[in-house]
DRENNU-968558 format. One record per residue (C-alpha): x, y, z. Coordinates in steps of 0.001 Angstrom, whole numbers, plus 500000, padded with zeros to 6 digits. Each point is the difference from the previous one (the first is absolute). Example, Ala and Ser with C-alpha at 12.3 -4.5 7.8 and 13.67 -1.06 7.14 Angstrom:
<rs>
512300495500507800/501370503440499340/
</rs>
This chain:
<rs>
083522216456838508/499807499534495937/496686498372500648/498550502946502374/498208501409496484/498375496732498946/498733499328503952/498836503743499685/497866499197496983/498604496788501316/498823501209503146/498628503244499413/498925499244496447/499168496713498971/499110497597503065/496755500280501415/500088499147503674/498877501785503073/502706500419502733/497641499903502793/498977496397498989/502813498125499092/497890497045499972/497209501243497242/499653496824498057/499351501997496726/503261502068500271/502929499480497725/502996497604500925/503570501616499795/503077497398500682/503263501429500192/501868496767498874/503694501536500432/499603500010503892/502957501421500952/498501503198498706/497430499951502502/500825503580501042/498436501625497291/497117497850500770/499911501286503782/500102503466498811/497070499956498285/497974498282502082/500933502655502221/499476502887497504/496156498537498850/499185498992503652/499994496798500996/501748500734503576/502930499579499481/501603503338502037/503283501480499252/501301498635503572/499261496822498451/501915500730496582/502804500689502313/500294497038501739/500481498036496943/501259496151500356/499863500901503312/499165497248502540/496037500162500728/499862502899497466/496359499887497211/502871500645496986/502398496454500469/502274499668497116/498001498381497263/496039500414499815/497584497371501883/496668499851499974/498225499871503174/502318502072501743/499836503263498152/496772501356498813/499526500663495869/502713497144499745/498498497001497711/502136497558500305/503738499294501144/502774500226497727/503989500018499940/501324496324498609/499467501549496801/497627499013496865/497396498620503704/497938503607499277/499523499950496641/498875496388499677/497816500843503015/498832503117497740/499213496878497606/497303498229502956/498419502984500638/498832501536496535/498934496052499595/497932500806502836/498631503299498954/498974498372496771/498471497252501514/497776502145502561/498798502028496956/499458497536498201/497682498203502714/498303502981501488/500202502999497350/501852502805499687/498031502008502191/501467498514502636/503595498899499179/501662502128497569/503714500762500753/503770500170498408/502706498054501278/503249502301499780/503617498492500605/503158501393499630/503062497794499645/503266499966499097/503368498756498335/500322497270503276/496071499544499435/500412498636496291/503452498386500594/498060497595502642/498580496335498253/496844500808501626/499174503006497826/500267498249496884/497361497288501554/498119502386501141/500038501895497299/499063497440497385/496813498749501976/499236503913500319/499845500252496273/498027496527499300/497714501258502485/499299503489498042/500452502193503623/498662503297498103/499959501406503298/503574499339501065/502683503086499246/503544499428500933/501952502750499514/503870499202499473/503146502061501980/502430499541497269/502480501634501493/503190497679498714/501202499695503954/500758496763501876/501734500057503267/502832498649498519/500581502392497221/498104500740496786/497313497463498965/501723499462496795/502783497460501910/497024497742500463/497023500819497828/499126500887496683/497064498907499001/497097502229498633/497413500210502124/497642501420497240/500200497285497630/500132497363503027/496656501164501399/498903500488496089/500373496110500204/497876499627503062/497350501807498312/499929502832501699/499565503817499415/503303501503499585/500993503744499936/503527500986500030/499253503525501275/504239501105499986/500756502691501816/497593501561501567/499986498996503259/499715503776500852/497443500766498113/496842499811501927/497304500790497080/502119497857498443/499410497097501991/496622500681500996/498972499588496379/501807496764499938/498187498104502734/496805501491498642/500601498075496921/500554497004501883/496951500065501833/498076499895496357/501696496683499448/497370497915500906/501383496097499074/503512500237500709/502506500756502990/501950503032499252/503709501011500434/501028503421499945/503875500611499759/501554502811501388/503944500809499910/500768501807503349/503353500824501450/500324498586503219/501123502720502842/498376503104497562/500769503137500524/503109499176502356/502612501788498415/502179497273501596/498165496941499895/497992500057496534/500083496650498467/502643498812502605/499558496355501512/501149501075503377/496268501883499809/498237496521499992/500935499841503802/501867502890500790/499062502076503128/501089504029498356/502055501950502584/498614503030501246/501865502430497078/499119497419496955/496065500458501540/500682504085500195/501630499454496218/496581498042498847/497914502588502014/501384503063498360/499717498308496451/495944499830500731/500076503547501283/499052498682503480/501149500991503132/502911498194502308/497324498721502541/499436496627501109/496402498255499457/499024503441498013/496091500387499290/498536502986499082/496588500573501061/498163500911496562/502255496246499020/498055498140502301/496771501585499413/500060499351497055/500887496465500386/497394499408502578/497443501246497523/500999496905497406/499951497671503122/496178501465500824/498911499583496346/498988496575500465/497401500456502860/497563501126497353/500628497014497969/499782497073503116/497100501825500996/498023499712496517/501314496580499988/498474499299503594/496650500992498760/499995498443496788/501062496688501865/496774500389502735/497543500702496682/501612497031498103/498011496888498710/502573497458500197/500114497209503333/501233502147501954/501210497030502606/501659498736497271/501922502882499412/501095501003503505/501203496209500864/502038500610496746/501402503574501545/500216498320503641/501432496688499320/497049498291501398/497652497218499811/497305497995501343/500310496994501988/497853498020497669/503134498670497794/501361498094503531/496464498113499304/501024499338496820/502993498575500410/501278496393499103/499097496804502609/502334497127500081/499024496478500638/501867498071502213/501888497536498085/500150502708497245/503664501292498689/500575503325497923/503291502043499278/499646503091502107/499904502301496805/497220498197498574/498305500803503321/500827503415499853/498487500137496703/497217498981501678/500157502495502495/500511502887497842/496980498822497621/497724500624503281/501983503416500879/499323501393496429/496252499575500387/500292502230503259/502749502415498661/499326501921497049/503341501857499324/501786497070500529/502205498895496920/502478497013499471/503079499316497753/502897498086499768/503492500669498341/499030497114497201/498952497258502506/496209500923500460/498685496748500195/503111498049501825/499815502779503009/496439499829500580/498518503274498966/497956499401496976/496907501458500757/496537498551498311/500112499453496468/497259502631499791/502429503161501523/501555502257496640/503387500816499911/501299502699501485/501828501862496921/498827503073497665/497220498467498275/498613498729503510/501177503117502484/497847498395503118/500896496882499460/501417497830502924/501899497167498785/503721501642499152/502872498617497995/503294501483501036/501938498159497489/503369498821501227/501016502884501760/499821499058503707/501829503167501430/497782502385498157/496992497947501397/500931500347503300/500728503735499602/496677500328497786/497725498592502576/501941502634502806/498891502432497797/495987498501499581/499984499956504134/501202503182500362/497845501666497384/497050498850501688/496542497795499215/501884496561499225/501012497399501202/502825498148498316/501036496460500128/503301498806497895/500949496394499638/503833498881498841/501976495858501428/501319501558503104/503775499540498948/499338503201497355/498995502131503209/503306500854500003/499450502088496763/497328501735501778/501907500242503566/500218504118499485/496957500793499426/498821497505502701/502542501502502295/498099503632498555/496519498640500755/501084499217503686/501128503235500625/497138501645498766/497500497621501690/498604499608496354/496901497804499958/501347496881497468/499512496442500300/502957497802498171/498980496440498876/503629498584500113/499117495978499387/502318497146498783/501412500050503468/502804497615500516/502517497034499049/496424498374499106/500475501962496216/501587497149499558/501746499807496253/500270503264499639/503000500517502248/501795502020502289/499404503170497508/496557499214500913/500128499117503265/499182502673502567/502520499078503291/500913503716501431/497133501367498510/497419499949503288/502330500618502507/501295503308497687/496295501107500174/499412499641503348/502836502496500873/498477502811497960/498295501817503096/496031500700499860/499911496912497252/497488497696501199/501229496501498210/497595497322500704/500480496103498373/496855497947500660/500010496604500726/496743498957497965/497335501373498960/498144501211503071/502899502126501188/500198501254496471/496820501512500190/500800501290503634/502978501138498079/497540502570498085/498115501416502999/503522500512501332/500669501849496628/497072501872500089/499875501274503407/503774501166500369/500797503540498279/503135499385498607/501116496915497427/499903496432500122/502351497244498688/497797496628499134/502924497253499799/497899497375498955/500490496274498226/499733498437496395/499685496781501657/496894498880501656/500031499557503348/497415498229502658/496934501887502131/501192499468503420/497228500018502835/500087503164502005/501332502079497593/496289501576499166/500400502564502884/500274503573498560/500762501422503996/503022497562500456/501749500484496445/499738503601500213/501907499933503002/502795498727497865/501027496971501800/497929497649501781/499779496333501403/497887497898497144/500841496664502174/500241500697503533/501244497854503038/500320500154503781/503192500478501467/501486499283496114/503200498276500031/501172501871496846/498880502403497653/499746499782496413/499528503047497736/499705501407496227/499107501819497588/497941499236496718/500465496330498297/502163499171503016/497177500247502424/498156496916498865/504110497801500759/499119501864503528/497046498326500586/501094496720498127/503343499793502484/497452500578502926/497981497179499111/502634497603500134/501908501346502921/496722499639502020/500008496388498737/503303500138502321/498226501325503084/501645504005499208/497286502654500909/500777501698496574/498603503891499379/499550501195496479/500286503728499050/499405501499497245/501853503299499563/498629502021496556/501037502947501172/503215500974502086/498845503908499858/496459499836501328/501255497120502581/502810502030501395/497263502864500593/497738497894502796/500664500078503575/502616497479501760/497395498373501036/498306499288497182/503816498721498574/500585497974502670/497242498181499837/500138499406496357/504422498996500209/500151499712503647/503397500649501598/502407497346500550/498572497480498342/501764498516496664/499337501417497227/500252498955496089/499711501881496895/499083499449496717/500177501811496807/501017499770496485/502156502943499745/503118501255502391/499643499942503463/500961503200500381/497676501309502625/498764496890501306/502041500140503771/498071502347501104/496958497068500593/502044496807499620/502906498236500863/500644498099497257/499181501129496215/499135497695497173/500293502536497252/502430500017496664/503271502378500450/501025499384496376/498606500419496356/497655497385498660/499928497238497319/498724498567496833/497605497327500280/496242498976500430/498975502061503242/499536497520502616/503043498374499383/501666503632500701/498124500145503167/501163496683500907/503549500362499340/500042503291502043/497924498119502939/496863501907499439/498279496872501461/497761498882503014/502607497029500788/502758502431499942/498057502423502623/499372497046502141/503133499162499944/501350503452500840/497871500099502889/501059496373501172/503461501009499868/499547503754501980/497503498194502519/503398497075500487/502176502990500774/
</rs>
């Protein structure tokens, strides 16, 4: 309710969009970062246009309803992204001016020339992930980035003030952003107006307008009141806060000359796509370039391009993925690559010729998140869901746990983000069980629409990329330090991409032997030497459970046929693993200090351990 003035202002006087096409690339971004105001949110979009009905507004959190309880994207139109675990929007605000910046930069402000507006709130700025997201905002110069703060001192639990006290003005001052500490006037619509319209002639820094509202305004009963953070008003408090606007008692109340004249400000816009349509067809730049930015697209020519292995040759799996993504940025020009601090150890240092992505170099492609690997997950959300990139973020795996929201974000959304997790394993060796990723894979693979793939060499690695690049949603890369052997029949795009196939087959096999990643290669070592024993020994490798579960039975049972033994092998729990073996060789504690193979051997992580596994399930 006490932020029905400043959505007012924002949608019928500052944002330049065009209801009928919620899609216009040029349009301006809103984020509502505060989900659980998403109401106000629905209303407008209903108000301006954008189809949502008043049947609809109605059926609020309602099962199947277009208005669920916190905004997603996808699933209701003029919604940019989806927010509720708070201080997720407004770091997502952060990916998206990056984006607008970059596109202008690149093609000219002709074409891409928009504002990124967030609001967010107390919960917002109490969240670790604003203050990430903030600082890289501010390093980065986001000119085009306004984030306008609900200061309205109210927490569920009570006033802010038993928690918080920190001033948000000089904090973002610190940043290096634009601060305004408007006061009161969060009823003041000139008022307010005037104050984004400043912030839009800010052109080098992100800008943070502060607002003091009073959560539950103009409820005589409920005016600054924490029950009004969640509270549901009874029918005579909603008369009570009726009467005080001078409005009638009657539910879902919209005059006619209201929504007229809220319709006009959602028609405004058509004007403006349509100039922008034409000045696109008359424009000199590559044009293909431009719409494989806006589509996601590319040509087939980087596959060409990609690394080949000799056979006796051995590579870590993220240097091959280096590889790989060297040939993909040749065929993929809004695609961009950073790392929280471990650029070069994850694999995604582009050529030594691409600039810096930062404020001096706004289209470059090589990004440095800095050690913030929460707000770089949330960042590149924000990037896919603006549009025209592509972005890939590289961290060890064991530190995707900082980023596991935002991850867990990007999967709902079906945002288009490729994660270079490497340093895979026990095999860190000296580093330790801080280090040492053991839960870490099987975590991922539980977030649904995640599509975690670990390669076992460098072949599958680059199938790993097609995979990446020809599935909507994001993709996990769990991929080694350690390098690891080319093993023959591995080079078959068809057959990884399937995510589990047989790379050593045999008639009527006695046993099966399957794994993932490094532990592949102790697959097909253990089958060598059980043949010596006259076993008919199959070898699968298994990169990805998600696109493996999705073929037909009979494709599965071919690949793990049914009833015959089965062994697994990775280095991480085994949690998971039953559903293709019956026996897992896997590591159901934390790691340990000391040179990496030695780990691996300690924990069994070993050909001569599989064998013997197998010897002892085939004896029973």
């Amino acid at each position: 309710m006490a932020l029905a003035p400043l959505a007012h202002v924002l949608y019928t006087r500052i944002m330049n969009y065009d209801a009928s096409s919620p899609s216009w690339a040029d349009r301006d971004r809103f984020v509502l970062s505060p989900g659980h105001a998403s109401i106000l949110q629905y209303a407008m979009l209903h108000l301006t246009g954008f189809g949502l009905s008043l049947d609809d507004l109605k059926e609020f959190r309602q099962w199947g309803s277009a208005t669920p309880g916190h905004p997603e994207a996808g699933h209701t139109a003029g919604v940019e992204t989806t927010t509720g675990p708070l201080g997720q929007g407004i770091a997502t605000a952060v990916g998206m001016a990056l984006s607008e910046r970059w596109m202008r930069a690149r093609f000219g402000e002709d074409l891409t020339s928009h504002y990124t507006y967030a609001i967010c709130g107390d919960g917002d700025l109490s969240e670790g992930l604003s203050h990430e997201a903030a600082s890289f905002a501010g390093i980065q110069g986001l000119g085009r980035l306004i984030c306008i703060y609900d200061d309205n001192h109210i927490s569920i639990d009570g006033p802010t003030e038993i928690a918080l006290n920190d001033d948000a003005a000089k904090r973002f001052e610190a940043y290096g952003w634009h601060v305004e500490d408007l006061g009161e006037l969060s009823e003041d619509l000139d008022a307010l107006e005037a104050a984004i319209n400043r912030a839009k002639d800010v052109t080098e820094q992100p800008t943070m307008l502060i607002v003091r509202s009073h959560i539950g305004y103009p409820s005589p009963s409920h005016t600054d009141d924490p029950h009004a953070h969640g509270y549901v008003f009874k029918d005579d408090q909603i008369a009570e806060a009726k009467a005080a606007m001078d409005m009638p008692n009657e539910s879902f109340y919209v005059p006619d000359d209201v929504l007229a004249f809220y319709r006009t400000a959602g028609e405004r816009g058509v004007k403006a796509k349509d100039d922008w349509s034409n000045r696109l067809a008359g424009s000199s730049i590559d044009q293909a370039s431009f719409q494989a930015c806006v589509t996601g697209t590319t040509s087939e020519d980087w596959v060409n391009a990609l690394p080949v292995y000799d056979a006796d040759s051995a590579i870590a799996t993220r240097n091959a993925s280096k590889g790989a993504l060297q040939a993909l940025a040749t065929g993929l020009t809004g695609l961009i690559a950073g790392a929280a601090d471990l650029t070069g150890n994850t694999g995604v240092a582009l050529s030594s010729d691409e600039f810096p992505l930062n404020i001096e170099n706004p289209d470059g492609r090589q990004l440095y998140y800095g050690i913030r690997e929460h707000a770089m997950g949330a960042v590149m959300n924000g990037i896919a869901q603006h549009g025209g990139l592509l972005p890939v973020g590289g961290t060890f795996l064991v530190f995707s746990d900082y980023m596991r929201p935002a991850v867990r974000m990007a999967a709902l959304m079906g945002s288009k983000v490729v994660y270079s997790w490497t340093h895979d394993s026990v095999g860190v060796g000296e580093d330790g069980p801080t280090h040492q990723p053991i839960e870490q894979i099987a975590a991922l693979r539980a977030i649904p629409g995640l599509q975690v793939i670990r390669p076992a060499d460098g072949y599958e690695t680059n199938a790993a990329w097609r995979m990446a690049m020809d599935t909507a949603g994001p993709t996990a890369l769990i991929l080694t330090r350690q390098n690891v052997p080319t093993l023959a029949g591995s080079e078959v795009y068809e057959d990884v991409a399937r995510g589990g196939y047989v790379l050593v087959a045999a008639d009527n096999p006695d046993v099966v032997l399957v794994g993932t990643g490094s532990e592949v290669q102790h697959c097909v070592a253990a089958a060598h030497s059980l043949a010596s024993e006259g076993l008919a020994v199959q070898v699968v490798s298994l990169p990805c459970w998600s696109r493996f579960d999705s073929q037909d039975k009979a494709y599965r049972d071919h690949v793990l046929p049914a009833g015959v033994p089965t062994v697994s092998i990775e280095a991480g729990v085994t949690m998971g693993w039953r559903a293709y073996a019956d026996v897992t060789i896997g590591i159901d504690r934390f790691g340990a200090s000391a040179p990496g193979d030695t780990v691996m051997t300690k924990f069994g992580i070993t050909a001569d351990n599989l064998a013997q596994t197998a010897r002892n399930l085939l004896a029973n």
